[in-house]
C-alpha positions as CSV (number, residue, x, y, z in Angstrom):
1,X,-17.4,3.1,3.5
2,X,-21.1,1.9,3.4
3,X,-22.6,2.7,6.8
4,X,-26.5,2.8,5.4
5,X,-26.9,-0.6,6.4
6,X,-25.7,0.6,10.1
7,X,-27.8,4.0,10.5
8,X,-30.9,1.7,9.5
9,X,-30.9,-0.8,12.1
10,X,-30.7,1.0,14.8
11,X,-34.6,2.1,14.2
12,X,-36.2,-1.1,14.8
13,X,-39.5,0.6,12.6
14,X,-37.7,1.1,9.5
15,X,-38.7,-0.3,6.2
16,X,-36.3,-2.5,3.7
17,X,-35.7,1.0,2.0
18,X,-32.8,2.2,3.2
19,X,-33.7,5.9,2.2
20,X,-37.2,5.3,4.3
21,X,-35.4,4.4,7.2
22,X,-33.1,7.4,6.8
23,X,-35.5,10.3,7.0
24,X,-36.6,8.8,10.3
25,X,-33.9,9.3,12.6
26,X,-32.2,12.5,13.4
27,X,-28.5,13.2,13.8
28,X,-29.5,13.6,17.8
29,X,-31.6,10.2,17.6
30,X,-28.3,8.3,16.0
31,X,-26.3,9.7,18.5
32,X,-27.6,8.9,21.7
33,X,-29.1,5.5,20.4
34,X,-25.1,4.7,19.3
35,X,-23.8,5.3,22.7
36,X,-25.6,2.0,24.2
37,X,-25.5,0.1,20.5
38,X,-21.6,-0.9,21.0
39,X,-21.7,-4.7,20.5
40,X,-18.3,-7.0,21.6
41,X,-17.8,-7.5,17.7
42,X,-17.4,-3.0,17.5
43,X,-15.1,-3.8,20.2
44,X,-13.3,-6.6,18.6
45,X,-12.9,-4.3,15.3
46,X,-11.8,-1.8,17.6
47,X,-8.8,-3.4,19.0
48,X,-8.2,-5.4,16.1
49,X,-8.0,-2.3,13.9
50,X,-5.7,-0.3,16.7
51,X,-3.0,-3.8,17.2
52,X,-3.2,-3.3,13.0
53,X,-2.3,0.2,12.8
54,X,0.4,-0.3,15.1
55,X,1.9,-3.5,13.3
56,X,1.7,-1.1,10.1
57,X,3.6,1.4,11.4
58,X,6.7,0.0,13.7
59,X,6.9,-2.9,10.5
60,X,7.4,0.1,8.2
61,X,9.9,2.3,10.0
62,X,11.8,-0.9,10.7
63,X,11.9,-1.2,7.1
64,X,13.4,2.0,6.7
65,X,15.5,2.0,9.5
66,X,16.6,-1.2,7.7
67,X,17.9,0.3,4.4
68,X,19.1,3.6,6.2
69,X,21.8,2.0,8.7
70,X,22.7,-1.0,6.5
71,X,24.7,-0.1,3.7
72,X,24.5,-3.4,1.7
73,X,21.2,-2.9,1.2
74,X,21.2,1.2,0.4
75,X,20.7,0.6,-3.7
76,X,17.5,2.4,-6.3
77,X,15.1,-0.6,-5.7
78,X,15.6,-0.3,-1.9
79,X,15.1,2.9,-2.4
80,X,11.7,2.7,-4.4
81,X,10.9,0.4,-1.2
82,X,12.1,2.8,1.7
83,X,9.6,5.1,0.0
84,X,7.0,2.8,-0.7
85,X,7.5,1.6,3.1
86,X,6.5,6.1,4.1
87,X,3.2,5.1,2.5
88,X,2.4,2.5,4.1
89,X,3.4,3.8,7.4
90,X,0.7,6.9,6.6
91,X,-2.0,4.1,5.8
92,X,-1.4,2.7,9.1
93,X,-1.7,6.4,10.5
94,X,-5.2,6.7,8.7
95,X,-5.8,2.9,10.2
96,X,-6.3,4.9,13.6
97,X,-9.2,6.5,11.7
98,X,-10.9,3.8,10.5
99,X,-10.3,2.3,15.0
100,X,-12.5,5.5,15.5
101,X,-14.7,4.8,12.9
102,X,-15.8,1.2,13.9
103,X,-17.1,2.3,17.0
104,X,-20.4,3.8,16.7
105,X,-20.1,6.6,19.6
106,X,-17.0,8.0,17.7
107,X,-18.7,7.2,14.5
108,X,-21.5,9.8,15.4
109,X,-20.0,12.2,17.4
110,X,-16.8,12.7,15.3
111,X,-17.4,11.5,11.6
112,X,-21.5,12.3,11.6
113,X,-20.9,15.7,12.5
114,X,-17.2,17.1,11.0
115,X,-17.4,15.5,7.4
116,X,-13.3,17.1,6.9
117,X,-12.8,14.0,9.1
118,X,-14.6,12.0,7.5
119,X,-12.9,13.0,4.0
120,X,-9.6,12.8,5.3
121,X,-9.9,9.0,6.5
122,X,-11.1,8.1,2.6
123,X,-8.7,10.6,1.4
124,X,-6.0,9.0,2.7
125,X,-6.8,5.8,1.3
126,X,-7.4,6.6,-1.8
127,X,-3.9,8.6,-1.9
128,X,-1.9,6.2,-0.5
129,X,-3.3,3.5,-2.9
130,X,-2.5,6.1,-5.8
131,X,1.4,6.7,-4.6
132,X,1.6,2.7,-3.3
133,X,0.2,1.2,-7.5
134,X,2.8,4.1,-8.6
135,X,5.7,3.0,-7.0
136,X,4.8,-0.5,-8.4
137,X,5.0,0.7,-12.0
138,X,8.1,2.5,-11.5
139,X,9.7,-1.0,-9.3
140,X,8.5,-2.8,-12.7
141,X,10.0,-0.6,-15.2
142,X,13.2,0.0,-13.0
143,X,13.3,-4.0,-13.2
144,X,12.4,-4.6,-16.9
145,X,14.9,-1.8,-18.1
146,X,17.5,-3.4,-15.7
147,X,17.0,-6.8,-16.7
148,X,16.1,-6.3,-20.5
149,X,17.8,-3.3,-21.3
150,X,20.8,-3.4,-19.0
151,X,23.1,-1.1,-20.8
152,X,20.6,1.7,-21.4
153,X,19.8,1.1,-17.9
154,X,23.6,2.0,-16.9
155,X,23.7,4.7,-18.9
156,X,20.4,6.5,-18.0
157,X,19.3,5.0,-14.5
158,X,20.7,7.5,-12.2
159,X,19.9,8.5,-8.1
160,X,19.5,11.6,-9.4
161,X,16.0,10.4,-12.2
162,X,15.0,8.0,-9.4
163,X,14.4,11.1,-6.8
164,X,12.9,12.9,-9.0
165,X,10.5,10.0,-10.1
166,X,10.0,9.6,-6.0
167,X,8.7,13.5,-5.3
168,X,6.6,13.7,-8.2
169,X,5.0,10.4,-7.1
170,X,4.6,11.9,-3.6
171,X,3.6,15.3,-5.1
172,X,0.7,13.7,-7.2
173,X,-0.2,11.0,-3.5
174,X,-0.5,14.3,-1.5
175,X,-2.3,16.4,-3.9
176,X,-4.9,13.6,-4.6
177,X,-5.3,13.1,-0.4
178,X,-6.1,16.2,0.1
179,X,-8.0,16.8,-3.0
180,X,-11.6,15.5,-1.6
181,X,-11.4,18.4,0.4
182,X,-12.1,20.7,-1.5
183,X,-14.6,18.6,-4.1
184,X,-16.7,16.8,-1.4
185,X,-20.1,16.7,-1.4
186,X,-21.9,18.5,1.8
187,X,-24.1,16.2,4.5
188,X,-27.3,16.3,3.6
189,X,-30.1,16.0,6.9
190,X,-29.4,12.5,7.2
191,X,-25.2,12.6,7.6
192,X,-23.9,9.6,6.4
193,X,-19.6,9.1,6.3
194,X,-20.2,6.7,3.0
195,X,-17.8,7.1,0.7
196,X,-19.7,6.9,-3.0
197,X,-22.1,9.7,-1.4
198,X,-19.7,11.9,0.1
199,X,-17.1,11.5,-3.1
200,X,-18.4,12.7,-6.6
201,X,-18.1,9.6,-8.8
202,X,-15.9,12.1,-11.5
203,X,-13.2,11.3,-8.4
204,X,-14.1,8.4,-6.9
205,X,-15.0,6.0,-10.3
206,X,-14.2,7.4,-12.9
207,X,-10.8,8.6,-12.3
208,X,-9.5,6.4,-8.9
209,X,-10.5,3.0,-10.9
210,X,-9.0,3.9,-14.2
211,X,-5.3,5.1,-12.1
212,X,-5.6,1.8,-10.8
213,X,-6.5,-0.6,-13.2
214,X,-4.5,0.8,-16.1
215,X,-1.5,1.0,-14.1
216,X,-2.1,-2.0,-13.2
217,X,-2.0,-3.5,-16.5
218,X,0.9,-1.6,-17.5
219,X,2.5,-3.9,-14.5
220,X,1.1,-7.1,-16.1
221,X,2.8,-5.9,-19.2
222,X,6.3,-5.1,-17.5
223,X,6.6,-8.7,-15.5
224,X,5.1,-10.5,-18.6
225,X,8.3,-9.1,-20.8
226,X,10.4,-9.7,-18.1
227,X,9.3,-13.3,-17.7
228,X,9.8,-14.0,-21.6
229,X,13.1,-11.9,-21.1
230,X,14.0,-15.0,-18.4
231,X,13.1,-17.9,-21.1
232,X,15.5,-16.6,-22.7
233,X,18.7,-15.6,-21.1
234,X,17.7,-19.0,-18.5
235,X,19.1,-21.2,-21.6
236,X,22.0,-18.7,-21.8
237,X,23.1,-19.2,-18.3
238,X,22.4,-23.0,-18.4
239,X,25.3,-22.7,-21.2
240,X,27.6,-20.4,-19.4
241,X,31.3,-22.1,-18.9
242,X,33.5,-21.3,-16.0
243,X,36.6,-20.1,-17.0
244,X,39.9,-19.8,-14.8
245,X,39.4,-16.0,-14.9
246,X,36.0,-16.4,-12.9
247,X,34.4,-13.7,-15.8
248,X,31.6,-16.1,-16.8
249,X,31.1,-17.2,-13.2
250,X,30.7,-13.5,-12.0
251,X,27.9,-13.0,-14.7
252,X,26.1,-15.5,-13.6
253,X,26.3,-14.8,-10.4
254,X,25.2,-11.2,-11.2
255,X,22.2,-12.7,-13.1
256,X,21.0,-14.6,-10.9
257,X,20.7,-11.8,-8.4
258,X,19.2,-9.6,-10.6
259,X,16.5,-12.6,-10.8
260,X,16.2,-13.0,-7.2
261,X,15.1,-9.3,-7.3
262,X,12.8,-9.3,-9.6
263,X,11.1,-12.0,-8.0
264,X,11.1,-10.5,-4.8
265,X,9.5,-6.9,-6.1
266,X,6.9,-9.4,-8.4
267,X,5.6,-11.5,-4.7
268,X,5.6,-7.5,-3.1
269,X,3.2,-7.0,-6.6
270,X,1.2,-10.1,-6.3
271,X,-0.1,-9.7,-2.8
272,X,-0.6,-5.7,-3.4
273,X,-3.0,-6.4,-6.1
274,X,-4.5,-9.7,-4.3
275,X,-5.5,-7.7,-1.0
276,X,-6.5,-4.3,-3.3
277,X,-8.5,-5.0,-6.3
278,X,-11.8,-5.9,-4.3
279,X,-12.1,-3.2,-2.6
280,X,-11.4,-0.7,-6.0
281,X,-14.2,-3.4,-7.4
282,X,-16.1,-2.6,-4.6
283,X,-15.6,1.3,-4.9
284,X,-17.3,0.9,-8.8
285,X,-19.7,-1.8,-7.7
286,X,-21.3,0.7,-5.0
287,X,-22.0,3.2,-7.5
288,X,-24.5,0.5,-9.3
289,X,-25.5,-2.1,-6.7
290,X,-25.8,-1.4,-2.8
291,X,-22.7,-3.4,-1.3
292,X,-23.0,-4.5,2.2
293,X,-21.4,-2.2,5.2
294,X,-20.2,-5.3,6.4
295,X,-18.2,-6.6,3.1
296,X,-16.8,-3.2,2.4
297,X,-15.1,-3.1,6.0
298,X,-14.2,-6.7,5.8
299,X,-12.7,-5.9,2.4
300,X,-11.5,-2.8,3.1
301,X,-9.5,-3.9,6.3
302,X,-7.9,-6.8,3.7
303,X,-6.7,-3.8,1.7
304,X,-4.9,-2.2,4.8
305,X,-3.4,-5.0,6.0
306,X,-1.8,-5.3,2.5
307,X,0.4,-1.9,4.1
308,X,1.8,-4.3,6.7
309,X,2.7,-7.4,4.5
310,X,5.5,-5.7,2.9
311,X,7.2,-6.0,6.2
312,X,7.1,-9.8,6.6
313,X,7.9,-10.4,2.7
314,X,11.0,-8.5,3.8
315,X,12.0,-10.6,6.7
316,X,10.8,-14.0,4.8
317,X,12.3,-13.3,1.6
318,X,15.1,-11.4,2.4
319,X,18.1,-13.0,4.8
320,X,19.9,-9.3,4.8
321,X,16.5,-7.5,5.6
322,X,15.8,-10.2,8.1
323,X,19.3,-10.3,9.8
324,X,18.8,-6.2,10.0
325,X,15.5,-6.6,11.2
326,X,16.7,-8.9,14.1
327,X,19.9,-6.2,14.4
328,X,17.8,-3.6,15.2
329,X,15.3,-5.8,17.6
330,X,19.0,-6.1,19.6
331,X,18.8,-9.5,18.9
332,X,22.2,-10.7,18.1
333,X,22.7,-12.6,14.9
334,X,25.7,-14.2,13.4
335,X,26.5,-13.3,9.9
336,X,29.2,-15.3,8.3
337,X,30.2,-11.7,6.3
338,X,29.0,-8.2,7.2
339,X,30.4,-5.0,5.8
340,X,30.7,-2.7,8.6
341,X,31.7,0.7,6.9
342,X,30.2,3.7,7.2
343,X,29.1,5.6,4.5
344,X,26.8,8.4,3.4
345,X,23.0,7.2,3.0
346,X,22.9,8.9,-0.3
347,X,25.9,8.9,-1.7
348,X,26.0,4.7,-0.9
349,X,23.0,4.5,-3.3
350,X,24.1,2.8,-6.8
351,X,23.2,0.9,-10.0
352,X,25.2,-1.9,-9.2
353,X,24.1,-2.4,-5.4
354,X,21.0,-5.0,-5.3
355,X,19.2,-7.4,-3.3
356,X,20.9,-10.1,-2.5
């Protein structure tokens, strides 16, 4: 985050020059002046930031509660979503962080003076935006090989690829979390918990931008063949005949489900990259041009919240995640059918199970 802006204006003497105005105050000066410099809006942030984490998290593990006691919905694209669901929950961990951050006496004391802390708030971020744009791509590819390759997708779609897809996702998320760690770049005498001058830009630009953007485009490509896929198979089904054995009717049926899930996972897609891209802009813009403190936060809260929206696409889009939802609440809701059996978690997870 850009906090120049912030260590400057608490000297009153400082020139425009924001490296001028650094070399003036101590880490002793910026500590004690913080204590009384906590304005209602730090306070706002605060608790906004704190009612945010917590949204994040109970949303998340209601999710996954969701899929895990419900076996209608315990299928491979619930399953790239129960996972994508852990990451968001660990953003809204690391959202307790960024609570801590926003006030300036916590800002000094803890992130000024141990810069791990400091790293592991941006390293968190940046890792759980890795393993979140990952699972995308693997949700569109499940979805275009489903939809445009159905058979191959039978044959070769397994739990089995799917987990193994999952932990190397995770595997890659963790190492690149904990990676600034070790690659950070020491305070200097003016500490400063901004992220383009604590990150090296090798990390930070070069390689966190191009993850994102060219996965991003490989996206674009998957939902763009899928949506030429849909021209064409749409005047298919608008030809379909119902015969007395049903067999047409139950294709269509299965088609249009398989539809209702791919636009589902391509609204989960759309708000990820609405509430993310500016603040990856941001993170190559800061390297070149000075963006405000105050637009990175603003932008960079935007990008969290995007960890809690999953959770009301569910319920809105979804009547069996929003009827489970309510379930576990201890709300009662009538269903008109609900399959009651019991079954393993794992061994309920199919090809043929999908959103309804």
């Amino acid at each position: 985050m850009n906090t120049s802006s912030d260590l400057c204006a608490i000297n009153t003497s400082c020139s425009a020059n924001t490296s001028d105005c650094c070399v003036t105050n101590t880490p002793e000066d910026i500590s004690n002046l913080d204590l009384n410099s906590v304005t209602l809006i730090d306070v706002l942030l605060f608790m906004f930031a704190c009612l945010l984490a917590a949204f994040i998290c109970i949303g998340n593990i209601t999710a996954v509660l969701a899929i895990w006691h419900t076996p209608s919905l315990r299928s491979l694209p619930n399953l790239y979503v129960a996972s994508l669901a852990c990451a968001d929950f660990i953003v809204g961990l690391g959202c307790i962080l960024l609570a801590l951050f926003l006030l300036p006496p916590t800002r000094s004391r803890l992130f000024f003076r141990y810069i791990h802390l400091c790293v592991l708030m941006q390293g968190l971020n940046l890792g759980m935006c890795a393993v979140s744009v990952l699972h995308m791509t693997l949700i569109s590819v499940d979805r275009f090989l489903y939809i445009a390759r159905p058979y191959f997708y039978e044959r070769v779609v397994k739990l089995r690829p799917a987990v193994v897809a999952i932990c190397a996702i995770w595997t890659f998320g963790v190492v690149y979390s904990l990676l600034p760690q070790f690659i950070h770049r020491p305070y200097g005498d003016q500490p400063v918990c901004d992220v383009t001058m604590v990150l090296p830009i090798g990390y930070l630009f070069y390689s966190s931008c191009t993850i994102y953007f060219s996965l991003v485009l490989l996206i674009v490509i998957m939902y763009s063949f899928i949506l030429r896929t849909a021209v064409v198979q749409q005047k298919a089904i608008t030809a379909v005949t119902v015969y007395p054995d049903g067999s047409k009717g139950r294709n269509l049926s299965t088609r249009k489900s398989a539809w209702k899930s791919v636009k589902f996972f391509f609204v989960v897609f759309g708000v990820f990259f609405v509430c993310l891209t500016p603040v990856v802009v941001c993170l190559g813009l800061d390297y070149f041009y000075n963006v405000p403190g105050e637009i990175y936060r603003f932008l960079n809260l935007v990008a969290i919240m995007n960890s809690g929206m999953n959770f009301i696409i569910f319920a809105i889009l979804k009547r069996q995640f929003r009827h489970t939802f309510l379930k576990l609440l201890g709300l009662n809701v009538c269903r008109k059918t609900e399959s009651n059996d019991q079954v393993s978690p794992l061994a309920a997870v199919s090809n043929t199970s999908y959103l309804k």
